[in-house]
PARONU-451318 format. One record per residue (C-alpha): residue number from 1; chain; y, x, z. Coordinates in nm, 3 decimals, decimal comma. Each point is the difference from the previous one (the first is absolute). Example, Ala and Ser with C-alpha at 12.3 -4.5 7.8 and 13.67 -1.06 7.14 Angstrom:
<rs>
k	c	y	x	z
1	A	-0,450	1,230	0,780
2	A	0,344	0,137	-0,066
</rs>
This chain:
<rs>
k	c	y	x	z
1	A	-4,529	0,455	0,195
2	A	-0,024	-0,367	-0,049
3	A	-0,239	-0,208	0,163
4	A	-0,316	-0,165	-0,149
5	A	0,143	-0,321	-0,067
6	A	0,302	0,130	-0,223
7	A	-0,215	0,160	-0,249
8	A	-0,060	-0,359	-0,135
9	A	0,385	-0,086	0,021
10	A	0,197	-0,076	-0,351
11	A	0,337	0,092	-0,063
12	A	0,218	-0,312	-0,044
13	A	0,133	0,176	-0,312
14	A	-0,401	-0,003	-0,160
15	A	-0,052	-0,363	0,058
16	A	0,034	-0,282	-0,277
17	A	0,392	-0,141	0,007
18	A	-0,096	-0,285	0,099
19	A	-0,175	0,095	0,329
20	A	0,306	0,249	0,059
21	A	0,240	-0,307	-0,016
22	A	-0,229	-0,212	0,291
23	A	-0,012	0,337	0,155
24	A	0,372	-0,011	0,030
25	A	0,050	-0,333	0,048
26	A	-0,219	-0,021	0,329
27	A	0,188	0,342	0,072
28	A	0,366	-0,174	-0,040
29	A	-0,116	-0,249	0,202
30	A	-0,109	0,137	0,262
31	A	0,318	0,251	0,055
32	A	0,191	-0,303	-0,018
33	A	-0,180	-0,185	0,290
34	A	0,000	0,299	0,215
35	A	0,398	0,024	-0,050
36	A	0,027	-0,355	0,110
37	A	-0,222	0,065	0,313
38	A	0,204	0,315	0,108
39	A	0,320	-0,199	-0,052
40	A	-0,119	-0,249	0,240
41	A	-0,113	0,234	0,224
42	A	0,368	0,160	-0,012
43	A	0,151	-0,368	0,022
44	A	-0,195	-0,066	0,257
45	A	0,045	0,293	0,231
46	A	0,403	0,002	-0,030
47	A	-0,041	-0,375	0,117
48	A	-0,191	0,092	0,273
49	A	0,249	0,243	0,087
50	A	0,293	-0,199	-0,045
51	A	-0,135	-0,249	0,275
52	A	0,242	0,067	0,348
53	A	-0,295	0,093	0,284
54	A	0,037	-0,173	0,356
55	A	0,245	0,310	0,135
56	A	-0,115	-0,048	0,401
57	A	-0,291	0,151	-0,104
58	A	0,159	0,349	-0,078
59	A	0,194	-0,021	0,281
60	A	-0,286	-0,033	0,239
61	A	-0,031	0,382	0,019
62	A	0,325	0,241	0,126
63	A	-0,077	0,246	-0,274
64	A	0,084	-0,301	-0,261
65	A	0,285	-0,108	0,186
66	A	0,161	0,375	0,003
67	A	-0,071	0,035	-0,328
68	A	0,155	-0,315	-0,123
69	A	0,278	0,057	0,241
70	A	0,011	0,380	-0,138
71	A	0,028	-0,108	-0,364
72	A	0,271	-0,282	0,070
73	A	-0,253	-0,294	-0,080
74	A	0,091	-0,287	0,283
75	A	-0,205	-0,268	0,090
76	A	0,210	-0,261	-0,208
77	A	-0,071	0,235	-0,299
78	A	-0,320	-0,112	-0,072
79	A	-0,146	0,227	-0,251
80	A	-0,243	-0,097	-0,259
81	A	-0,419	0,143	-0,012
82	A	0,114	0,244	-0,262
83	A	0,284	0,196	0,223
84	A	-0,229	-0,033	0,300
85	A	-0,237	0,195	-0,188
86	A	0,184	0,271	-0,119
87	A	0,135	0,025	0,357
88	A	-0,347	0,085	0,086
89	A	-0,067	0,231	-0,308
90	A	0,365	0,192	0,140
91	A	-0,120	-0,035	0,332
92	A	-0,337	0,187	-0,056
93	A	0,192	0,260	-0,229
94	A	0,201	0,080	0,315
95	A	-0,297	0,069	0,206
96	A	-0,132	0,227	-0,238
97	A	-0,207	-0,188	-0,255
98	A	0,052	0,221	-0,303
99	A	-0,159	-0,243	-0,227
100	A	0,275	-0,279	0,123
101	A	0,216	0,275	-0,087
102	A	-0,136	0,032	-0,368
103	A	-0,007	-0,333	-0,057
104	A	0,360	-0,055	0,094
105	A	0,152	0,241	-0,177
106	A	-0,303	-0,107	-0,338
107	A	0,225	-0,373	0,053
108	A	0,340	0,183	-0,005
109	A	-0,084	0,167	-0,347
110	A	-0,010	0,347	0,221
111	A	-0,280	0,158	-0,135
112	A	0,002	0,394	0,023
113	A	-0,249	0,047	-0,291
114	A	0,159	-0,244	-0,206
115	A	0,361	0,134	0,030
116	A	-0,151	0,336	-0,091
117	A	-0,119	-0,131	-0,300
118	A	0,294	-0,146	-0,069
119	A	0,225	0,301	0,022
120	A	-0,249	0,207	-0,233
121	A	0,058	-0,300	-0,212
122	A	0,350	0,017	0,013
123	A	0,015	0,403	-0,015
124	A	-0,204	-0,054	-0,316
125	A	0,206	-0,245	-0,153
126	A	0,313	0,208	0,062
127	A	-0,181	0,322	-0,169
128	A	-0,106	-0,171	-0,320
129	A	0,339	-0,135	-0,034
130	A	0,117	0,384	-0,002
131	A	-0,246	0,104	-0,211
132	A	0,110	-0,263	-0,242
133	A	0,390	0,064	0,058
134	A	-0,103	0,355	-0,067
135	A	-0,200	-0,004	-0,294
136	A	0,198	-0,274	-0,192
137	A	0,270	0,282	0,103
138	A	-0,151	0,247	-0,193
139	A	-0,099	-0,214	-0,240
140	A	0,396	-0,052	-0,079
141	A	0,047	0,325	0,042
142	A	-0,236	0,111	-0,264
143	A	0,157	-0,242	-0,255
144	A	0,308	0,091	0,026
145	A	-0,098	0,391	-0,021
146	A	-0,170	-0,154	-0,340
147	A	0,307	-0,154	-0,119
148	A	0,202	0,342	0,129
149	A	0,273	-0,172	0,221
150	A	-0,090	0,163	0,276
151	A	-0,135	0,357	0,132
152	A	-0,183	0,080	0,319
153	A	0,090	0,370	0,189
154	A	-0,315	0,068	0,126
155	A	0,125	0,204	0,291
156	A	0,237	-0,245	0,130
157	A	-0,182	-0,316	-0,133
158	A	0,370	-0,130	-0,103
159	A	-0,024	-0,205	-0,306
160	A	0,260	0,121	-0,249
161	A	0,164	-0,208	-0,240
162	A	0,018	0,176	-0,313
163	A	0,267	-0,160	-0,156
164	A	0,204	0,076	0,263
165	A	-0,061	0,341	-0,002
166	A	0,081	0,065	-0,366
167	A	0,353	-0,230	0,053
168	A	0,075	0,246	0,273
169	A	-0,089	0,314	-0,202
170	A	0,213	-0,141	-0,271
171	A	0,311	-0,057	0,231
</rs>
């Protein structure tokens, strides 16, 4: 049930055209500002994480160290924000943070529900294509029963050739 201020609201489609056009306009606009903000948002953040970090201070504590040490990272290697972070996301995943987890395997395209959907999609794709193979099958076989070259035994479901079968009778 809407609420009382949408009784008064008018469809875009109900409005003079040229109201709809500065409707759109200020609409087009706006989309495109808000696509330029979220880009440098996303610029933004990957510089961020591109920066390299001062590296003592995730060695300070022995669980760092072990885990650096554990994962092959040396202290020459100096890693950039970005890996240090996911270190932390794996890190909490391996103490039991199932959300860390999620998100993970969400990055690496591992998705359970989407790769369920996907193989209905794919199971559905493969069954059309059958049901097409099969009814443009009997679709040729119905036109050539028309023209009378060939003839189906319905107990075997061999298609017979007809004009094979009268050469051979007349041999």
């Amino acid at each position: 049930m809407p609420r009382d201020g949408t009784k008064n609201l008018i469809p875009i489609n109900q409005r003079p055209k040229e109201e709809q056009k500065k409707i759109r306009e200020k609409a087009v606009i706006k989309s495109a500002e808000k696509r330029r903000e979220n880009k440098r948002e996303k610029d933004s953040l990957k510089n961020l994480l591109a920066l390299i970090p001062n590296i003592d201070i995730f060695l300070e504590t022995q669980k760092n160290k072990s885990m650096f040490n554990m994962l092959g990272i040396k202290e020459k290697d100096i890693p950039n924000i970005e890996t240090l972070t996911d270190l932390k996301l794996i890190q909490s995943a391996l103490n039991g943070d199932l959300n860390a987890k999620k998100y993970i395997d969400e990055r690496l395209g591992k998705n359970p529900q989407l790769e369920l959907k996907r193989r209905a999609l794919d199971i559905e794709e493969t069954a059309n294509a059958q049901r097409q193979n099969l009814d443009e099958r009997k679709h040729s076989l119905a036109r050539q029963r028309l023209k009378g070259e060939y003839d189906i035994d319905l107990e075997s479901g061999m298609i017979c050739d007809n004009i094979d079968e009268e050469e051979d009778a007349i041999e």
